[in-house]
C-alpha positions, 0 to 999 in steps of 0.5 A: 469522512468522504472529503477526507477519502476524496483528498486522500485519494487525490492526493496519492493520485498526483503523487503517481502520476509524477513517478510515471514521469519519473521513468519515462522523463526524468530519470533516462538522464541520469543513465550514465550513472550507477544506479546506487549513486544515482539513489543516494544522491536523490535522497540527500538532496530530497532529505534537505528539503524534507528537513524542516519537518524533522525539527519541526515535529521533533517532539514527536520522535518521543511517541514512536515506540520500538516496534514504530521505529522498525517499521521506519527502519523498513519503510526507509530500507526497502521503500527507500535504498533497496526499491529505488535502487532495484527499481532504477537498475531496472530501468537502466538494464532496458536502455529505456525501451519497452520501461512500460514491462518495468511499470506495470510489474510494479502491480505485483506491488499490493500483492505483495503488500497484502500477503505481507500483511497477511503475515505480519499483521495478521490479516486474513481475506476471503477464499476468492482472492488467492485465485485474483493472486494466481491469475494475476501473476500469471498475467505478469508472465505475459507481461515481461516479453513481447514473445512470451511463447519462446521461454528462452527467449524471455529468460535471455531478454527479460529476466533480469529485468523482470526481476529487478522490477519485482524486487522493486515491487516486493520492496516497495509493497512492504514499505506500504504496509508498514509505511501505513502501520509507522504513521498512525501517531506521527506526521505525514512529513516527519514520517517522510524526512525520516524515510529519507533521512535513513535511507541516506545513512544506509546508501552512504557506505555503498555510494562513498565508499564505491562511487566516491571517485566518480561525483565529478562525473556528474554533468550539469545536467544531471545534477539538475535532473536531480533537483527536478526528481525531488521537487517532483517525483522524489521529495515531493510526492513521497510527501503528497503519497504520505499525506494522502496515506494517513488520511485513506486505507492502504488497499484504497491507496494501491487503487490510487495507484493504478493511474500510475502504470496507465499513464506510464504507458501513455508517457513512453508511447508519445515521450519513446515511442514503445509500444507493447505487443498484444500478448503485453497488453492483455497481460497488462489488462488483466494484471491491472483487473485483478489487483483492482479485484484484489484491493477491492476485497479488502477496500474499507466500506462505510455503513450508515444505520440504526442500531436495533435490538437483538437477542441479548446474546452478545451481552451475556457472553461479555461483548456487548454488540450494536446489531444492524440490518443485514440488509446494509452490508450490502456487497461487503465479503462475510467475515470479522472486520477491525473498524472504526464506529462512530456513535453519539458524536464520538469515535470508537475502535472495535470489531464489525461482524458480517456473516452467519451467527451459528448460535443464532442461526441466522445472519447477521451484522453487528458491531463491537464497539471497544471501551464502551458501554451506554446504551445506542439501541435506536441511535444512528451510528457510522461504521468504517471498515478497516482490515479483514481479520478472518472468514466466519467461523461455526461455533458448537456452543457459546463458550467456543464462541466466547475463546475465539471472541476473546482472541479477536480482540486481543488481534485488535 
């Protein structure tokens, strides 16, 4: 299980420090061209490369349901056509200087993927983390500009700019959660050629339509840098991001991703020579903190013990539990988790619990396995979290508890 995280975990890594290049290499070449030119252009070249995929996992296309293919449909408009266009436009409106303020903006990224979540996913976190929310956007403000004092200033300078990056980043955020809810049954590169496929139909209208005239303006150069960005920063890591995402939880991943604007500051220091003003860099520090906080709440946590006897309680009320010492939650935030267990050698999906039982009166940390129903008491078992469902909740009597109960699974 460990290796699986850390090779995940790498491999999202490697995918970000390849779009920090992006921007602070490769894609002040291409400055000539508009951006939504620029955007389908890239992705043709990338969807040709990631084509094997699609007719190689083609029989996979029969799983993915409905809501699946909305979740495609998303990932490829927002991550895809709108997010690298808002992103790119970006870039482009700073002639390449001070591009550090675009990428660090784009660390509002989990937040968004995270109230989105919230919304969508029905996922729920702990009271603390709406503060980590405010403070960090607070320290975006101070972010965009150099004089962040002089508020007519930044509105002049760098509004729009920050705009477009947080465009960028809002689309981006999304296209992680539902990029991670679309490939639960499929391949990492089918999901990949996909994006891309997609996100080719819907920048076509605009490209050919606006821009058709305007190819042969496309230099030599240019069109090797776009063969650079695929192999790099755009096929290719969105491949390596993929494979690394269905092996590691999205808020895990967002974590990953922090080497991104870091490295991007690096990059443009010795590449451009930019270097942010102090108020910039605080606000950066601080950003770069509370989104690490923030994730950090919802980050997924192993627990490793022995299951002991309880009251019986659970059972009573038709949800059998696995009790475990409280003792082994350790740090991990109280409240109602979706998990996986695994126990006697197989994996189950069900419901960990961790917080005051108001039936019992005491704390208490308890698992739910779903479709199961032999007895484990004296066995080992693995518990990995996965999301965060809601804070613990006081219950006047077993049958209220036994409502809310039945709710929680419904959410499973």
């Amino acid at each position: 299980m460990r290796n699986k995280i850390y090779i995940g975990s790498l491999a999202v890594v490697i995918a970000a420090l390849l779009w920090s290049l992006d921007g602070t290499f490769l894609r002040p070449q291409l400055f000539t061209l508009p951006s939504v030119l620029v955007v389908f252009l890239e992705h043709s070249l990338g969807f040709i490369v990631l084509l094997p995929f699609l007719i190689i996992y083609r029989k996979q296309l029969k799983e993915i349901n409905k809501k699946q293919w909305a979740a495609v449909f998303w990932v490829a408009l927002f991550g895809g056509a709108l997010g690298t266009t808002f992103m790119t436009k970006a870039l482009f409106l700073t002639g390449f200087k001070d591009i550090s303020v675009v990428i660090l903006l784009q660390k509002f990224q989990p937040l968004f993927a995270i109230g989105l979540a919230a919304f969508f996913l029905r996922e729920r976190f702990p009271k603390i983390f709406y503060l980590y929310a405010a403070v960090a956007v607070i320290a975006g403000y101070f972010v965009t500009s150099k004089d962040p004092f002089t508020i007519s200033n930044v509105l002049k300078t760098t509004g729009m700019i920050a705009l477009y990056s947080l465009l960028a980043a809002f689309a981006w955020g999304s296209s992680t959660t539902f990029g991670k809810y679309s490939i639960k049954n499929i391949n990492y590169g089918l999901l990949a050629a996909l994006r891309f496929g997609i996100t080719v139909l819907i920048m076509a209208f605009p490209a050919l339509y606006y821009y058709s005239g305007q190819f042969s303006a496309v230099s030599p150069r240019q069109w090797s840098t776009l063969v650079i960005i695929v192999f790099t920063s755009g096929a290719a890591s969105m491949f390596l991001y993929y494979y690394g995402l269905k092996k590691i939880p999205a808020s895990i991943a967002t974590l990953c991703e922090l080497s991104w604007p870091v490295s991007a500051i690096f990059f443009d220091y010795f590449l451009n020579h930019n270097v942010l003003s102090w108020t910039q860099l605080v606000g950066a520090s601080v950003l770069i903190v509370m989104v690490y906080l923030t994730t950090r709440l919802n980050k997924s946590r192993i627990i490793v013990g022995m299951v002991e006897a309880g009251a019986n309680k659970g059972g009573k009320m038709g949800a059998k539990t696995a009790n475990l010492n409280v003792k082994l939650a350790g740090d991990l935030p109280k409240g109602l988790y979706t998990c996986e267990i695994e126990a006697n050698g197989k994996k189950y999906q069900g419901l960990l619990f961790y917080g005051h039982n108001s039936i019992t009166g005491k704390d208490s940390l308890e698992a739910h396995l779903l479709n199961f129903s032999s007895n484990i008491y004296g066995h080992q078992i693995t518990v990995t979290t996965d999301r965060y469902l809601r804070l613990p909740r006081t219950f006047k009597n077993p049958e209220d508890l036994m409502i809310q109960i039945k709710k929680d699974l419904e959410m499973v």
